[in-house]
KEMAR-125512 format. One record per residue (C-alpha): x, y, z. Coordinates in steps of 0.02 Angstrom, whole numbers, plus 50000, padded with zeros to 5 digits. Each point is the difference from the previous one (the first is absolute). Layout:
N
XYZ
...
REM end
This chain:
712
506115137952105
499124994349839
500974987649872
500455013749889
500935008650147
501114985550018
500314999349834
500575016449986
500864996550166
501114988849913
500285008149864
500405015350067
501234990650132
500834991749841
500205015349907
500665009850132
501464986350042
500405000049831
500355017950017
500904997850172
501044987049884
500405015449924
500345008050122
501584988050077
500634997849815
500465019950006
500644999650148
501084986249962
500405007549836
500685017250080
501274993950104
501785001349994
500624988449839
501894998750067
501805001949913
500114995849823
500684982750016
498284995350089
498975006549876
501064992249865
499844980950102
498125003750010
499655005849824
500724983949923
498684989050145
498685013549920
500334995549818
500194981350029
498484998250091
498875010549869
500904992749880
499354981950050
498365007050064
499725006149820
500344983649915
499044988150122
498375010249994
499965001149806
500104981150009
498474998850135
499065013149891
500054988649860
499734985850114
498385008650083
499405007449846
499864984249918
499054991150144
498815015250011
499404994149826
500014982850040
498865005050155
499085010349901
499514988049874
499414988250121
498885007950118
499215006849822
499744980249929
499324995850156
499405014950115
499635014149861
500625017350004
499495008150157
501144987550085
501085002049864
500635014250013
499865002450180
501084985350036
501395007249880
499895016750079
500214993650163
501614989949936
500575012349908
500045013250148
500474987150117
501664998549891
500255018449968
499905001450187
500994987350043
501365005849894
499955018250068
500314992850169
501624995849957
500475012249918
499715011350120
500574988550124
501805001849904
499795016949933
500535006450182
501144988250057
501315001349875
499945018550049
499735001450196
501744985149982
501075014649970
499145011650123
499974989950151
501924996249978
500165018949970
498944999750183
501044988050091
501785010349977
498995012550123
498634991550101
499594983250016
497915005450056
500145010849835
500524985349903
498574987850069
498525010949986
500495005849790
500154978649977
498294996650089
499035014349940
500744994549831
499434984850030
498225008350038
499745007349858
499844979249911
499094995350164
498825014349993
499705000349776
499784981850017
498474997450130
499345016349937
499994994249801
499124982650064
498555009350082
499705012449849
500174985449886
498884990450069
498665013550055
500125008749846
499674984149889
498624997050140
498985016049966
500544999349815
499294985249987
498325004050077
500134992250181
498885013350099
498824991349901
500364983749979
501134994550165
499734982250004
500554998349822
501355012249961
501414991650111
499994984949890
500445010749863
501585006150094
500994987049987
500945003349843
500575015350082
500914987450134
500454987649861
501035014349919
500695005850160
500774982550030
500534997849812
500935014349988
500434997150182
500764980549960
501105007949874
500545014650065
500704991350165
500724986449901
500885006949882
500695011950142
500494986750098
501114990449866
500715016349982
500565003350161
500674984450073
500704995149823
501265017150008
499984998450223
500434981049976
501565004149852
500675016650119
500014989150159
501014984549917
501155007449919
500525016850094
499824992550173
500354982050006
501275000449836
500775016250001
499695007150177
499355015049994
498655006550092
498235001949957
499595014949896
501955005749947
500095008449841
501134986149899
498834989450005
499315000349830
498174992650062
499755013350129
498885010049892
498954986249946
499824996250181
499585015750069
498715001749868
499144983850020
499555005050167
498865013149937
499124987949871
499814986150092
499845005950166
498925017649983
499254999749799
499674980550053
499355000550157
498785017049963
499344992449859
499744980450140
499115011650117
499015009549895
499054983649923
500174994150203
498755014650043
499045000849833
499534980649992
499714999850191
498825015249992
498834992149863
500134982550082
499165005850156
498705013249898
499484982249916
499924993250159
499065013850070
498494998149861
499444983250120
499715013350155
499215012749887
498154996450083
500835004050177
501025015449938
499745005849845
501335006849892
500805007550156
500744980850013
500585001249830
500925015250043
500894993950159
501454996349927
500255014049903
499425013050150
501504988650117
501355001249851
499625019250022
500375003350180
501294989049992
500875012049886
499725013850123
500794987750139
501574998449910
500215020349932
500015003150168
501184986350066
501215005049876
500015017450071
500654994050161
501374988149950
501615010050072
501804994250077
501315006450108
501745000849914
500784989850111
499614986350090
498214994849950
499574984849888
499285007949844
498934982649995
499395010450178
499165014749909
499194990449855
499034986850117
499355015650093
499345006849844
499174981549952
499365001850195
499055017849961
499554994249833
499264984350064
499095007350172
499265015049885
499504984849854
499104991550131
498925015250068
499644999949827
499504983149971
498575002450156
499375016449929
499784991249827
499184985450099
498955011150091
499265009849850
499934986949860
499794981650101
498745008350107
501374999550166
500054983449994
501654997250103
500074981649951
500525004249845
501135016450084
500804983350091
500304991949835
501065012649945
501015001650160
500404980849942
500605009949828
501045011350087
500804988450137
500374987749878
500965012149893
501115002850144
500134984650043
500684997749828
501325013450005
500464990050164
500614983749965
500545008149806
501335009850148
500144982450095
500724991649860
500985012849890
500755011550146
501864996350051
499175001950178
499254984550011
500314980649980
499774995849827
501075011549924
501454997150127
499864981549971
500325003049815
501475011950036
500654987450118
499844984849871
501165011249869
501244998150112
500464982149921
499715004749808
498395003749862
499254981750022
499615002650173
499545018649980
498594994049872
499434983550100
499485012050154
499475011249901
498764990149917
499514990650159
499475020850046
499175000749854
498874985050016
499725004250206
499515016049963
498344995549933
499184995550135
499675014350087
499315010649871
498814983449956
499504999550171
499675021250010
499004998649832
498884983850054
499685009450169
499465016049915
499014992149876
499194989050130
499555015350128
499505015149871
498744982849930
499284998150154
499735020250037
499145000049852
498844986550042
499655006950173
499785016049917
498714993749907
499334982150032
498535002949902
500965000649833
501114988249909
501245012149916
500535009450178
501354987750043
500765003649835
499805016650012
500965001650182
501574993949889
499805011549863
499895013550165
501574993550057
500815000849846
499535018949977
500785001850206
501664992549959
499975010749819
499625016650100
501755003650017
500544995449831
500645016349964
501285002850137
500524982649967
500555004949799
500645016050068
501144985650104
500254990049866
500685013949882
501165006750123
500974983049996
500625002849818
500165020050045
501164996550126
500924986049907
500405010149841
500395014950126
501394990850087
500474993549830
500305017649948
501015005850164
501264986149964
500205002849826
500285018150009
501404997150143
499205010850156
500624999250172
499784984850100
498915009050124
498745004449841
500004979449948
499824993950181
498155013749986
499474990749852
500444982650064
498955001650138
498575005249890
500244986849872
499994986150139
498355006650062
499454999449806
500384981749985
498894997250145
498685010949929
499824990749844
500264983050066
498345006650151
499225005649825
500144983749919
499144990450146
498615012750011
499844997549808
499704979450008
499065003650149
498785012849923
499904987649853
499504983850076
498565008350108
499415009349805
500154983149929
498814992150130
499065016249940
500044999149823
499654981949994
498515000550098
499455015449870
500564987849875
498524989650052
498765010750029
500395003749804
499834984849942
498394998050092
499145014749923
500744994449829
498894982950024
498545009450074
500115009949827
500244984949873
498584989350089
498905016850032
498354992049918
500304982850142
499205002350172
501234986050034
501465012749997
499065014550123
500914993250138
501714995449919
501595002150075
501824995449954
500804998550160
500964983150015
501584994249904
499974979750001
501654995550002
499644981249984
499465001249813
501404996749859
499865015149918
500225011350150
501464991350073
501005001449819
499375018150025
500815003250178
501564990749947
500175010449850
499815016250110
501354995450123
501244993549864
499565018549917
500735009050168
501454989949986
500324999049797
499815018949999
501295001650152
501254990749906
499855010449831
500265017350107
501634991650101
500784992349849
499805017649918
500815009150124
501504985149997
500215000849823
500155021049963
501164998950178
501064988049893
500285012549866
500225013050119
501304991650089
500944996049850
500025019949927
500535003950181
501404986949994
500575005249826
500035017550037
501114995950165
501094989249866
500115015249862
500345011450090
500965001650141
499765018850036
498374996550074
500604989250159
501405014150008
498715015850000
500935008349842
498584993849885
498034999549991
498924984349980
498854999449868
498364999850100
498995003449849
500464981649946
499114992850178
498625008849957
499624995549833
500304980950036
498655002050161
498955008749903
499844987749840
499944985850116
498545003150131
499005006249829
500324986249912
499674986750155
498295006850085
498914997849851
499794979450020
499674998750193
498745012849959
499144993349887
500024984750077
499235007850135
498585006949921
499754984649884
499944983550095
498345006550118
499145005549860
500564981349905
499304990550152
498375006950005
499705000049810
500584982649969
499334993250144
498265006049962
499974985949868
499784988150133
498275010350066
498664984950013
498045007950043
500294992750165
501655010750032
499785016449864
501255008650117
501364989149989
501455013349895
499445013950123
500394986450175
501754995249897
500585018149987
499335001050178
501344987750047
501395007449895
499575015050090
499864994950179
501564986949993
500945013249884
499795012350131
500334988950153
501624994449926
500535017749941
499765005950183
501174987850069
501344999049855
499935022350006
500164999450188
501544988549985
500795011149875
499725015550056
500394999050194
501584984049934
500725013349883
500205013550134
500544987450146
501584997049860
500255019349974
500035004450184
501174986350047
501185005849888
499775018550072
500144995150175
501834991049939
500165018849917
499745007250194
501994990450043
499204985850048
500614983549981
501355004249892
499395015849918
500275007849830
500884988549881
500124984450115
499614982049954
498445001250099
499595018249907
500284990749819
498864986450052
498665011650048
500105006449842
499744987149901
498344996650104
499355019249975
500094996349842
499024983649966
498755009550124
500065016249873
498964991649877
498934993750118
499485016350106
499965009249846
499324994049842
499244983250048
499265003150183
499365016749968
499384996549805
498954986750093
498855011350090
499485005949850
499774982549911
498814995850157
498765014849977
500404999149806
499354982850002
498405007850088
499675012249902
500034992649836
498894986050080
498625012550003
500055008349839
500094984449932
498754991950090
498694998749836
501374988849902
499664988050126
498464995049986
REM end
């Protein structure tokens, strides 16, 4: 097949997901919508949630409108207008994009909620294929918008012709992505753990009801953050996942361009694709029995399909575009194993199966303090592994490059970027995961609200304990996916910088043969540089926990005064005000995301400008090497602190479940308050911090690149 076949290949495979997205959103949409107290519960989760949807992307409009200018202007000053513009286009669709992934990502949830409870009163199978093919329909729009964006800014921009050019001039499209991205799953995250954090405190441990019963006057606000932190949040985190990963290895595939041709370029693009055909077809098979089979069952056969069919994939695309070289076919296996891997010891260390998790449990039994000491000691062990996973994946896709090609010095590289597209090629199926979680959560949510039968809550229980372990597996394969892109995108980050040299010293033989390829940590500069990046991870951290600590303390205190007030509520003869919740969530994760973002997106971009002052002839380079080193010790550090977060947080929530099971104690025992309080310092941490990390990682990347001419 020519180049233009592929092309259209992937195109065609793009649009015709999006229209299989379709597709799963009707049939979601015509089933059974339940009695009228159901519909009633999930209208007010609807209206909250577009309600806060609404007001947080008018404020990243503004925010993203503004830097488009700001980009704008300086590519003009110092690139001129070709790169002008394109470079503002690309950000500009990058953030459009970004923000319809979301959307749609919560567009269907907060409808297939009330469906899949209407489901479960019936059939439990019924109920688990409307949540995951709910799900689908963010996993499938998401994948599918990252390969039109960035093959239709491609061709727009003129790459048939000019392939070992045009990739550079993607990057804004990736920088928008993560911009829109970084604020999207921030502000989503306060949300939701500020409201989850407020309902748990005060109905559970204070007033002893259980989760999800209608007097609580933050259920609402709870329900609803689950659909705008955990599906608008985590569409928009995977779309700039797949969109800065996809132009990150295109750069990366200009090096091999002599060996072959634009057809290496593609790759990624031409994988992404029949990965999307992998996972349509794995989430056609996903089924249950009624009884007796682990839901958890069904969806890990439908990862299985999706993955086996993904990797016949991979070896066709090897075959036809990297000339069947199966070194590099290996490379992605690496991809691929590693992502399981991943969803492995994510299971290991946040299932109520295993060690961890039962150690926490057991610590509760003797009060909070010693709940949160395990826990934490979890939290640190649990970074280990997935260290030791990425190093080894890193370290064998390198060398299957290199033995792929020993004749050329950007192979080894390119065996990671390989890798990173194997372990991506299910990234569909995974969201589709992912966005079942909250599904399932607000479904359950609605079942006990609306008083059904036991029988009808026990359905939906099962389903929203398999959606906590979907979203905690989803979680690991993010961080995972991100730290092999961020080997990616830094080593792109180099090759930019390299070609931006070439181009300033273009009249000096000297400079022929130039390439930026070593960070020297030794010299003053760079280590202020690297210090600065890891105390960003951890500054930034701080401002996203304190946020969700300080709206949970209002919440608390309307939840309290409303107990106080009136005492109808507790005795089921009046209504809470949930409107109340909602507003106070809603003004507070606004009002707190701007400053970690913008911190975010500032200090890099301070680093390399101010440190360019210190450029002698000798060392011209030396603000490009510092942002180098805010990126590579940024990134290392946000690995480790996101890992601990994310797979800490979820140890805390499934210790307190397991106590939920009767276990030690049970519902409202000593040992049950205790675990409590330690889901809830974890909340902020799985949720907003951990998860609003991944993005600051690949953020920090991207902005690295279409920066890169500040620097020097």
């Amino acid at each position: 097949m020519s180049a233009e076949a592929w092309v259209w290949f992937f195109m065609l495979v793009s649009a015709a997901s999006l229209l299989m997205a379709f597709l799963f959103s009707r049939i979601v949409l015509a089933a059974d919508t339940g009695t009228k107290g159901m519909q009633e519960i999930a209208a007010a989760i609807k209206e909250g949630a577009e309600a806060f949807l609404k007001r947080q992307y008018s404020t990243i409009f503004l925010l993203s409108l503004a830097l488009a200018v700001l980009l704008f202007v300086f590519y003009y000053w110092h690139k001129g207008m070709d790169l002008a513009w394109k470079t503002t286009v690309a950000f500009v669709v990058g953030a459009v994009c970004s923000g319809i992934a979301g959307f749609s990502g919560m567009f269907v949830s907060i409808r297939a909620n009330l469906r899949v409870a209407s489901a479960a009163r019936s059939s439990l199978n019924r109920a688990l294929q409307l949540a995951l093919r709910g799900g689908a329909v963010t996993g499938l729009a998401v994948v599918a918008m990252s390969l039109l964006g960035v093959g239709g800014l491609f061709l727009l921009f003129g790459g048939m012709q000019h392939p070992q050019t045009i990739p550079y001039q993607l990057v804004g499209f990736g920088f928008g992505a993560s911009f829109v991205a970084l604020f999207a799953q921030l502000g989503g995250g306060i949300y939701t753990k500020a409201a989850d954090v407020g309902a748990d405190l005060v109905g559970k441990v204070e007033a002893g009801i259980p989760e999800d019963d209608p007097r609580n006057p933050a259920v609402i606000a709870d329900l609803v953050g689950d659909n705008v932190g955990d599906c608008a949040g985590r569409g928009a985190d995977l779309f700039e996942s797949t969109a800065a990963e996809n132009i990150g290895a295109m750069i990366l595939g200009v090096a091999l361009f002599d060996k072959f041709g634009v057809l290496g370029i593609f790759f990624p693009l031409v994988a992404r694709a029949f990965g999307l055909i992998a996972s349509i077809l794995g989430i056609w098979v996903v089924r249950t029995k009624e009884e007796g089979q682990d839901p958890m069952s069904a969806l890990n056969r439908g990862y299985l399909v999706t993955t086996l069919l993904a990797m016949g994939g991979f070896y066709v695309a090897v075959r036809f575009l990297l000339q069947n070289n199966l070194w590099f076919f290996a490379a992605g296996v690496i991809g691929i194993v590693t992502s399981f891997l991943f969803v492995w010891i994510t299971q290991y260390y946040t299932e109520y199966r295993y060690r961890p998790v039962r150690s926490i449990a057991q610590s509760s039994v003797t009060g909070a303090a010693t709940n949160i000491i395990t826990g934490f000691a979890v939290a640190l062990e649990c970074t280990a592994l997935p260290v030791l996973t990425i190093s080894a994946a890193i370290l064998g896709s390198y060398y299957c490059g290199k033995q792929g090609m020993p004749d050329i010095s950007g192979a080894g590289l390119y065996g990671t970027a390989v890798a990173t597209m194997g372990m991506l090629s299910t990234a569909a199926y995974i969201l589709a995961m992912d966005t079942f979680g909250p599904i399932t959560d607000n479904a359950g949510g609605i079942i006990e609200m609306s008083a059904q039968p036991e029988e009808v809550r026990k359905r939906t229980d099962r389903l929203d304990s398999v959606g906590n372990t979907t979203k905690a597996l989803t979680k690991g394969y993010a961080i995972g996916s991100a730290a092999l892109a961020a080997f990616l995108l830094f080593s792109a980050y180099l090759d930019e910088v390299t070609l931006l040299v070439k181009q300033k010293h273009s009249g000096d033989p000297s400079f022929a043969s130039y390439t930026f390829s070593h960070v020297d940590i030794s010299k003053v500069p760079v280590f202020i540089a690297a210090l600065l990046g890891a105390m960003l991870v951890f500054l930034f951290s701080a401002f996203a926990i304190k946020a969700v600590g300080r709206a949970a303390y209002f919440v608390i205190e309307e939840v309290r005064r409303q107990f106080r007030e009136n005492k109808g509520i507790m005795e089921g003869t009046a209504k809470p005000d949930y409107g109340r919740c909602v507003d106070i969530v809603t003004v507070g994760a606004l009002k707190a995301m701007v400053v970690p973002g913008l911190l975010a997106v500032g200090l890099p971009v301070a680093v390399g400008f101010l440190f360019k002052f210190f450029a002698t002839p000798a060392d011209s380079t030396i603000g490009a090497e510092s942002v180098a080193a805010v990126l590579m010790v940024g990134t290392i550090a946000g690995i480790l602190l996101a890992t601990l977060m994310n797979n800490g947080g979820g140890a805390w929530d499934n210790a307190k479940k397991f106590i939920e099971t009767g276990q030690l104690g049970g519902k409202r025992s000593e040992a049950h308050k205790a675990a409590v309080v330690g889901d809830t310092v974890g909340d902020p941490f799985k949720d907003t911090a951990g998860p609003s990390l991944h993005v600051l990682i690949k953020l920090l990347s991207t902005i690295t690149l279409v920066m890169a001419p500040l620097f020097l």
